[in-house]
N, C-alpha and C positions, 0 to 999 in steps of 0.2 A: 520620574516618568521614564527617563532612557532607562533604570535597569530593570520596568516592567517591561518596556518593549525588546531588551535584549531576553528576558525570561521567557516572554510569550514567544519570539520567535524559536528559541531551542527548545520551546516545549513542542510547538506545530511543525517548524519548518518555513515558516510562511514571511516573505520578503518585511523588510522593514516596513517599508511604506503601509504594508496591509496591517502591520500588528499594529502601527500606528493608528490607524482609520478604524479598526477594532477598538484601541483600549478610548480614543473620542466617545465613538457610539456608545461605548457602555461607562462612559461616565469615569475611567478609569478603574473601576471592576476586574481584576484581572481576570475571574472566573465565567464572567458575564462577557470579556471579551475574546477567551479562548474557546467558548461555545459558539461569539459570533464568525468565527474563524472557522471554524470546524462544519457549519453552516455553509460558511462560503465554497469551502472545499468540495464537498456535497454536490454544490449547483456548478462549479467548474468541471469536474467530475464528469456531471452530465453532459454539459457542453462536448468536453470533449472522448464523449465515447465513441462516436461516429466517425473519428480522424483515424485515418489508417496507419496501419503498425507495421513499418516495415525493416524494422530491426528487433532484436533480442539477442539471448542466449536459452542453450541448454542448462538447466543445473540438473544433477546426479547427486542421489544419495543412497548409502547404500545404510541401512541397521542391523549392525550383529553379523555380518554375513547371510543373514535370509530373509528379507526384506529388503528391495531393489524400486527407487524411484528415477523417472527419466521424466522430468519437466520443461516447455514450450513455453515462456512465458515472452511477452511482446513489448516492446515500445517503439516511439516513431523514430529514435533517433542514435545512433550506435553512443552519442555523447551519455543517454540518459544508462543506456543497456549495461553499460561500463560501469557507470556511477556504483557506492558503495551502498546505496539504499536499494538499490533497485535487486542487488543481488543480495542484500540481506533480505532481501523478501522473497526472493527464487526461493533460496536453500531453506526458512522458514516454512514457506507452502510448498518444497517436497516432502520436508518431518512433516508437515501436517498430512499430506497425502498415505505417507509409509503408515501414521498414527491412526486417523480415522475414517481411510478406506474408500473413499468415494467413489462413487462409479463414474461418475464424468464430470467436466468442468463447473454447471448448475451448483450438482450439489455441493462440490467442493465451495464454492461462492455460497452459499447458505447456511453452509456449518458453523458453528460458534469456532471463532482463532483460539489455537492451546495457547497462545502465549497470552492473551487478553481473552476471559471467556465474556465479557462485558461487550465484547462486540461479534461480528459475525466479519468471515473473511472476505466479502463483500466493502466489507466498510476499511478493511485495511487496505484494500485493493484503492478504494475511489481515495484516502488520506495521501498514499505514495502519488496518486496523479494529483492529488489538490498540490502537493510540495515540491511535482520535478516539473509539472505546465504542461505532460504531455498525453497523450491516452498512454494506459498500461491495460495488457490482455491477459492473460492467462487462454494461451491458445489451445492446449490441448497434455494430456500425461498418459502416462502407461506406468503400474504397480505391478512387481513381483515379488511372488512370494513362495518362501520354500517351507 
């Protein structure tokens, strides 16, 4: 049992206690309990979209020399904005910006993620808030291109 809930947590993110109370509810399923996780994160997710974002970072990417991204992305808390997940998902969603062009924040949150086309960047967006506890925004971008 401890090395499902150590699996289930680095596969999610999700504190011990939860993979625990996951792999209960599913009978010890690890598949069954990583989908009730994923679940959870979902509804936390929502909970906390409402809670204001008053810290982030910039990320910049530039591709090739002619293609130029300058990304806003938000969280509530300089600890989370710092963190290693949160900026692996900046510099991610400016490739994906440089890549498939969106016109504004919506559609970028609608597109299928290049790294995962099994989900949409919507869904990676609510999995990093189910994993750091806090709202994350994607406040606003600007794309150039030569």
């Amino acid at each position: 049992m401890k090395t499902d809930v150590k699996k289930l947590r680095e596969a999610t993110g999700a504190g011990v206690m939860e993979c625990k109370r996951a792999l209960d509810k599913s009978g010890g399923d690890f598949d069954k309990a990583l989908q009730v996780i994923q679940e959870r994160g979902v509804v936390t997710a929502g909970k906390k979209s409402e809670r204001k974002t008053g810290a982030g970072i910039l990320e910049s990417y530039v591709h090739n020399g002619r293609v130029g991204v300058l990304l806003e992305i938000r969280s509530e808390t300089d600890f989370v904005a710092r963190s290693k997940d949160f900026r692996e998902l900046a510099h991610s969603l400016a490739m994906q910006i440089a890549a498939m062009v969106p016109n504004d924040v919506e559609e970028l949150l609608g597109q299928l993620y290049i790294k995962d086309e099994s989900v949409k960047v919507e869904d990676v967006v609510k999995q990093l808030i189910a994993k750091v506890g806090e709202n994350v925004k994607i406040e606003r971008f600007c794309r150039y291109e030569i």
